[in-house]
Each structure stands twice: as structure tokens, then as C-alpha cells.
C-alpha positions in Angstrom: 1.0 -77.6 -28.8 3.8 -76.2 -30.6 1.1 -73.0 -31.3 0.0 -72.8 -27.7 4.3 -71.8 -27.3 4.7 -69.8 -30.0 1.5 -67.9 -28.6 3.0 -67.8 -25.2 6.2 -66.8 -26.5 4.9 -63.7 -28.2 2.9 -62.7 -25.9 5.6 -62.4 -23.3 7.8 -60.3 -26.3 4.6 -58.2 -26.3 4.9 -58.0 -22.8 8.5 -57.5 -22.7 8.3 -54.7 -25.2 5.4 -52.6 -23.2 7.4 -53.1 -20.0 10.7 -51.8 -21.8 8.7 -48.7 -23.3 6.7 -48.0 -19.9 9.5 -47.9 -18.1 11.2 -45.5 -20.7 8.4 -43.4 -20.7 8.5 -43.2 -17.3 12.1 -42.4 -16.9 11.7 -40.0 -19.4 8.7 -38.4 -18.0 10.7 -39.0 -14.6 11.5 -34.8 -13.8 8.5 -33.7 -15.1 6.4 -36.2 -12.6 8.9 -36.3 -9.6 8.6 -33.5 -7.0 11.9 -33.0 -5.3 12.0 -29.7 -3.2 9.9 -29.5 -0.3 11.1 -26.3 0.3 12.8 -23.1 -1.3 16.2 -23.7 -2.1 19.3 -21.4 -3.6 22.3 -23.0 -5.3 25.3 -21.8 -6.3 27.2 -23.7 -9.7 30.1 -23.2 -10.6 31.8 -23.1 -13.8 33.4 -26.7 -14.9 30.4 -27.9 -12.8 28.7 -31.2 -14.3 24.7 -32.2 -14.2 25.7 -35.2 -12.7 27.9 -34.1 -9.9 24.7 -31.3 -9.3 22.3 -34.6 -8.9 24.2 -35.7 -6.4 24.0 -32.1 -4.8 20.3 -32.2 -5.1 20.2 -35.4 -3.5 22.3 -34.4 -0.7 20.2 -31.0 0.3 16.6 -32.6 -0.8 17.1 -36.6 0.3 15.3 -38.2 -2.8 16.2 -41.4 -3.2 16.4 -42.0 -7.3 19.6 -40.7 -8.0 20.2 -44.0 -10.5 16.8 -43.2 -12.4 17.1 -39.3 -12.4 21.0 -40.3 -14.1 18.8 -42.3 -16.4 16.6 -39.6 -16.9 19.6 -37.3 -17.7 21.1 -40.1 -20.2 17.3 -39.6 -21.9 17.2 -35.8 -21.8 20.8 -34.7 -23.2 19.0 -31.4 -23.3 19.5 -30.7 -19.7 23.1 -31.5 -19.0 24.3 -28.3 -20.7 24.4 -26.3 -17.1 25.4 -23.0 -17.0 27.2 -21.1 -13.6 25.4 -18.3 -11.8 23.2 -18.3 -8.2 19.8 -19.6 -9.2 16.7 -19.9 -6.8 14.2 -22.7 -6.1 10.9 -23.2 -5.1 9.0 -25.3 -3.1 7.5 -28.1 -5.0 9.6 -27.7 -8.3 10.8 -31.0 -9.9 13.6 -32.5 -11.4 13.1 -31.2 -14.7 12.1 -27.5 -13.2 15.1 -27.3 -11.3 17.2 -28.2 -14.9 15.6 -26.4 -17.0 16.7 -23.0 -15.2 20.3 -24.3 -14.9 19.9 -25.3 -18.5 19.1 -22.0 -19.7 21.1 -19.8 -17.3 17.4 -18.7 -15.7 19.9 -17.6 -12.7 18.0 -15.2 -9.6 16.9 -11.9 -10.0 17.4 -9.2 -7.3 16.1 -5.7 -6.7 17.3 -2.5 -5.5 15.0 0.6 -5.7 16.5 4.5 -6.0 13.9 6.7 -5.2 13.2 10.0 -7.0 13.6 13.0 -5.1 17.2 11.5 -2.9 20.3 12.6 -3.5 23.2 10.8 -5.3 24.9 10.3 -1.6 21.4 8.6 -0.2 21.4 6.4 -3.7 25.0 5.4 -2.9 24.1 4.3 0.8 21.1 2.3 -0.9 23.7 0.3 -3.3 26.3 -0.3 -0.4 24.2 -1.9 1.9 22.5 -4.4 -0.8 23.5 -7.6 0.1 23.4 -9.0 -3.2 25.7 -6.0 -4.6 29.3 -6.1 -5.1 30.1 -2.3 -3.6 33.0 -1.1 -6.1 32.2 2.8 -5.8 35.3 3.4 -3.1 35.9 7.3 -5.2 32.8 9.4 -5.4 34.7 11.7 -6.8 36.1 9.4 -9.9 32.8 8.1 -10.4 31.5 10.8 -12.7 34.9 10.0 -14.9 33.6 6.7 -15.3 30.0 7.3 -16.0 30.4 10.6 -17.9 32.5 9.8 -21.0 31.9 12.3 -23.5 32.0 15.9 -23.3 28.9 16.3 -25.0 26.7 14.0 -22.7 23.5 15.6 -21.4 25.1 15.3 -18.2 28.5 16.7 -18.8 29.0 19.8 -16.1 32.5 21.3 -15.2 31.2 20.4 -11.2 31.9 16.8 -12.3 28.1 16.2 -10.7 26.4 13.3 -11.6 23.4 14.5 -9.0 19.9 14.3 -11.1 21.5 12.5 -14.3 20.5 9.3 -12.7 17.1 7.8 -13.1 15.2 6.7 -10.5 13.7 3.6 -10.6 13.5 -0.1 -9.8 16.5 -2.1 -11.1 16.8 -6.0 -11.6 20.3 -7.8 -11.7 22.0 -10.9 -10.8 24.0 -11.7 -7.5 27.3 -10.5 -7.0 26.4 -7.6 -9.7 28.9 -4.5 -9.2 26.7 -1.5 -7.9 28.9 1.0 -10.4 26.9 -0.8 -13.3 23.4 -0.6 -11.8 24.6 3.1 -11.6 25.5 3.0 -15.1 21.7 1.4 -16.2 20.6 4.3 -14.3 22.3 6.4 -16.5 21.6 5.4 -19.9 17.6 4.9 -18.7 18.1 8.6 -18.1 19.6 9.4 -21.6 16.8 7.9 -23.0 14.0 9.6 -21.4 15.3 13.0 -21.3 15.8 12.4 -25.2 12.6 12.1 -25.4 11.5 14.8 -22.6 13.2 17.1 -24.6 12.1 16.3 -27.9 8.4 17.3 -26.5 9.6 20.1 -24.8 7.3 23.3 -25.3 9.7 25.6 -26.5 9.0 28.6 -24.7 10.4 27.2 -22.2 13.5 29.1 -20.5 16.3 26.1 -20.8 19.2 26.4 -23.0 19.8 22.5 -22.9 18.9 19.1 -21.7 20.7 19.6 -18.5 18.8 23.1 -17.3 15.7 21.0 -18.1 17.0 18.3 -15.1 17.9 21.3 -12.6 14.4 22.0 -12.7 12.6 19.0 -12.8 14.6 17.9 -9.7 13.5 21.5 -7.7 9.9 20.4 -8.6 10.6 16.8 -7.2 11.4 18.2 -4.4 8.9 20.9 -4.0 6.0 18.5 -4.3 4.7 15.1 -3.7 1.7 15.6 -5.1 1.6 14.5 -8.8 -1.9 17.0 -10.0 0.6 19.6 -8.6 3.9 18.7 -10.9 2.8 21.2 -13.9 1.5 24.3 -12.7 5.0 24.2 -10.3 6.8 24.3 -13.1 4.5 26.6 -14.8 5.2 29.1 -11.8 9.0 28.1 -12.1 8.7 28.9 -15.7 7.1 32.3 -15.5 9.7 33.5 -12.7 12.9 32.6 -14.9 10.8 34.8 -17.5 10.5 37.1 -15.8 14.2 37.3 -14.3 12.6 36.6 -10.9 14.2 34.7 -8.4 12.7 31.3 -7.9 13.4 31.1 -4.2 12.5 27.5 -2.7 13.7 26.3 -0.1 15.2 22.4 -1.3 17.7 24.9 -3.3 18.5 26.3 -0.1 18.9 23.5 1.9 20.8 21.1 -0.5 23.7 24.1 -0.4 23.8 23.5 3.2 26.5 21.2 4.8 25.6 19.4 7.7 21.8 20.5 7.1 19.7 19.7 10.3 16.2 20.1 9.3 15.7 23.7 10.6 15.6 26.3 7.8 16.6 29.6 9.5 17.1 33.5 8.2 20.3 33.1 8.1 20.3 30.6 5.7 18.0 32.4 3.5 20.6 34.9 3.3 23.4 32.9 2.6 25.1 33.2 -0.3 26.0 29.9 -2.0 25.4 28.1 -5.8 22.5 26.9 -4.9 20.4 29.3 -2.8 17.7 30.6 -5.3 16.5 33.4 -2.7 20.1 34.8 -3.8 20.9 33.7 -7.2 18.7 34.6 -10.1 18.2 31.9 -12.4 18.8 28.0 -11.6 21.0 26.6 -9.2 24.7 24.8 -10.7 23.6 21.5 -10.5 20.0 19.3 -10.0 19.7 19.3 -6.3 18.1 15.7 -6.6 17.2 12.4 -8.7 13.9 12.9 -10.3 11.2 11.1 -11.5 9.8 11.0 -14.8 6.7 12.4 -13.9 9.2 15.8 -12.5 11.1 15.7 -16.0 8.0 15.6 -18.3 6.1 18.4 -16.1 9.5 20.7 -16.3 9.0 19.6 -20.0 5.5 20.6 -20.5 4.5 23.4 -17.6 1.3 24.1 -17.4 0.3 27.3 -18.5 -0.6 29.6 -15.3 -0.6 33.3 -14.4 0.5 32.4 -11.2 4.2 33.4 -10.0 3.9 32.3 -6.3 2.9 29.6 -4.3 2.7 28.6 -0.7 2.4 25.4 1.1 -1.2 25.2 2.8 0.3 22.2 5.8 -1.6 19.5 4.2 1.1 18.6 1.4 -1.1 20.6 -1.2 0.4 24.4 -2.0 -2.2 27.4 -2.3 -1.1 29.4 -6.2 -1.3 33.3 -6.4 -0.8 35.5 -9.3 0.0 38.6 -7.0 2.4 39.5 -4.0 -0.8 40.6 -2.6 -2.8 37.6 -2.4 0.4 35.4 -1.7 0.9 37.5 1.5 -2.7 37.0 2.2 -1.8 33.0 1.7 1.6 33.5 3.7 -0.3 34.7 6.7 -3.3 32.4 6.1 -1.1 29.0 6.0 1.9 29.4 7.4 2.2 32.8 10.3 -1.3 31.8 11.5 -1.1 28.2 11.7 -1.9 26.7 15.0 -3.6 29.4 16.2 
């Protein structure tokens, strides 16, 4: 008898035991197994903010009902309760665990703003302000340059105080509430590095004196073309008119020294003498006249060797290339006099 209660005895320790180390595991396991978002979520913490006071939080904007197991859970998985501050997003269907593990490590959202090659500084400055995730701190165009350009012997260092094509364009991440001046900044030191390295491959027959001639140009071929098979020989056409001391005469060089510019192109303009209207000046404009792309930099690095020193656009985005006046006047009155006729 007394081994039949000794037997029963044990077994219900036994018992006992697996119960107590079930239900641990289960706890434990508790975030991993325990869907709590049914939808997407964003949450704000802020600093001196606790994992417990965010469970009860959760529970508030999700409803689960387990607040005294997921505490549990917490008092198993000291790992978590380490949160960091910062505006983090959810997803539908993430757990317990999911949702902890982001505030654990600071894996706080990630937000986008795109500056597109071939815009002007003013256009990427009207992109930043109106980002809703971006703090807008540029109130002085004018100081900005101070602020970006701090040595005198940066590529970008012009007595115009112009930071117009020293920016890169491009696609930049950064968190919410992120000043625009520093995605500005990024921009900037992207730029450094790839013109470093735009220059270093330079062919060096090229007609640049520095880094900085090399961006005037590749922002006038930015402009010029949207076509990227079309990039080099621009530049090789470009290339052989400032060697031969011709004037490079586009039209974006002429319109970007135009205040108030409505679209229409006139004589007049042609004639008008400014910084920046090549059918006037010899040589490059003062300044880029836009933000260009990499693609623009490396082809005003690398021109492709061509005979031909004009070019006309044929009204399909693609330009017809002619090594004589001859033939280009032949082009001129083939694509552009007699069009529509």
C-alpha cells in the first residue's frame, strides 16, 4: 500500500514538473507564437519609456488580452526590455516578440525622398520642404552653401557660393523627424566620392582644369539628353567644341540664365548676354546649370571619341550627329524648319 502512494506521489511530481516546464516554455515561446497586430501600426517611444508601460500601449491599440503572460514573458526574455526611442512601424500579423525585437534594437522606420538628376537645386529644395517626414531647417538659401561647403579646397568651392550640380542625385533613406539640411549634406559627400573617382578615370585629354569643370559639363549633358546610348558622344561633341575654342551653344545654358523662364526659347534670348548663355560665352557656363546623374558625370569623364561637332534634336528624344555645318544645316532643315509639314 504504502508503494501504490509513493508511486502516486511521484507521479504527480512528474506531473507537476512537466506542467511547470510546459507552461515555461510556453510563456517563453509566448511572442514568438502570439500574433498581436491585425493591422499595420506606427508607434512613437519616447525616451525614459519602459517595456512594460509599452505592453500596456500595445494592449490598448491591439486589444489582446494577456497582458499578465506577455509581463511573464518579458520577466523570461530580459533581452527585450532594453527599448530604445525613435518612430518605428508595424505590420500586420507581427508578434509580441517581432514588435520587441525592433524596439530592442532601435530597428526604428525608414523614409524616402528621391532628388532627381537633371533639377535644379531650387526644385530639390521644394522636394525636401514638402516631405512630411522631414524637419525643413533650410530658411537661408543663401547661407546654405556656408554650411555645406567648408573648405576652400572642396571640389565644390566657387566664388558664386553655388552649390547647383555638387549635389548627387539619388534616392535617400533616413528616419522621421530627420533635418532636410543633412539629407542635403549625404548628398554631398555621395557626390565627393564619385566624382573622386570620375575624375581619377578621366581621359586626360579632356578640356577641364578641375573636378568642378568636369560637373558643369556633365550637368549640360543631363540636360541635353535623356537618352543614356546618347550620354558619350554628347560629350564627345562638347569635348571637341571647347577644343576647338567653339562655342558650345545649347539651349538648357540658355534657359537656366533666364529669370522667370516660361518655356518659350526666343531670338532674343539667344542673344542675351548673361554667364550662362553658351551661344555668347566661349567656354563653359560659371556654374553646373543642374544636378546630374552618374551616368552624365562618368560620360563627361570618358567622351566618346567622335568627329562630330554638332548635333540636332530629330523630335523623337534621339538627336541626329554631324561633323560639318553643312550636313547639320541639312539636319536643321530636316528636323526641326520642316517639321510638321
Amino acid at each position: 500500500m504504502k508503494i501504490k502512494k509513493r508511486f502516486i506521489a511521484l507521479s504527480l511530481f512528474i506531473s507537476s514538473v512537466l506542467a511547470v516546464y510546459v507552461g515555461y516554455a510556453h510563456v517563453k515561446n509566448f511572442g514568438f507564437q502570439y500574433q498581436i497586430l491585425k493591422d499595420d501600426m506606427t508607434m512613437s517611444i519616447s525616451k525614459g519609456q519602459t517595456a512594460h508601460s509599452l505592453l500596456s500601449v500595445l494592449q490598448n491599440e491591439t486589444q489582446f488580452d494577456s497582458i499578465l503572460v506577455a509581463k511573464f514573458w518579458l520577466k523570461l526574455n530580459p533581452q527585450y526590455s532594453q527599448i530604445k526611442k525613435g518612430y518605428y512601424s508595424f505590420e500586420k500579423g507581427e508578434s509580441l516578440e517581432d514588435v520587441f525585437t525592433k524596439i530592442s534594437k532601435g530597428l526604428v522606420a525608414q523614409f524616402s525622398v528621391t532628388l532627381i538628376e537633371g533639377l535644379t537645386l531650387t526644385q530639390w529644395l521644394e522636394t525636401l520642404a514638402t516631405n512630411e517626414y522631414l524637419v525643413n531647417d533650410i530658411e537661408n538659401v543663401d547661407n546654405l552653401y556656408d554650411t555645406i561647403v567648408v573648405d576652400e579646397n572642396s571640389f565644390c568651392a566657387n566664388k558664386y557660393r553655388s552649390l547647383e550640380g555638387c549635389l548627387l542625385a539619388n534616392t535617400y533613406f533616413f528616419e522621421r523627424e530627420t533635418k532636410a539640411s543633412e539629407v542635403i549634406k549625404r548628398s554631398f559627400v555621395e557626390m565627393q566620392k564619385l566624382l573622386n573617382d570620375a575624375w581619377t578615370k578621366r581621359f586626360l585629354d579632356t578640356h577641364y582644369q578641375n573636378p568642378y569643370e568636369l560637373l558643369i559639363m556633365a550637368s549640360i549633358i543631363e540636360k541635353e539628353t535623356a537618352v543614356p546610348s546618347e550620354r558619350g558622344i554628347i560629350a564627345g561633341v562638347f569635348d571637341n567644341r571647347l577644343g576647338k575654342n567653339m562655342r558650345l551653344q545649347t539651349d538648357p545654358t540658355v534657359i537656366y540664365g533666364i529669370k522667370d523662364f516660361d518655356g518659350n526659347i526666343t531670338r532674343k534670348h539667344l542673344r542675351e548676354k548673361t554667364p550662362y548663355n553658351t551661344y555668347v560665352i566661349r567656354g563653359l557656363p560659371i556654374t553646373p546649370i543642374a544636378m546630374a546623374g552618374p551616368d552624365s558625370i562618368y560620360a563627361a569623364a570618358q567622351p566618346e571619341l567622335t568627329d562630330a561637332i554638332y548635333f540636332v534634336a530629330k523630335g523623337d528624344g534621339t538627336h541626329h550627329f554631324s561633323e560639318t555645318l553643312a550636313e547639320h544645316n541639312a539636319a536643321v532643315r530636316k528636323y526641326q524648319l520642316n517639321k510638321g509639314k
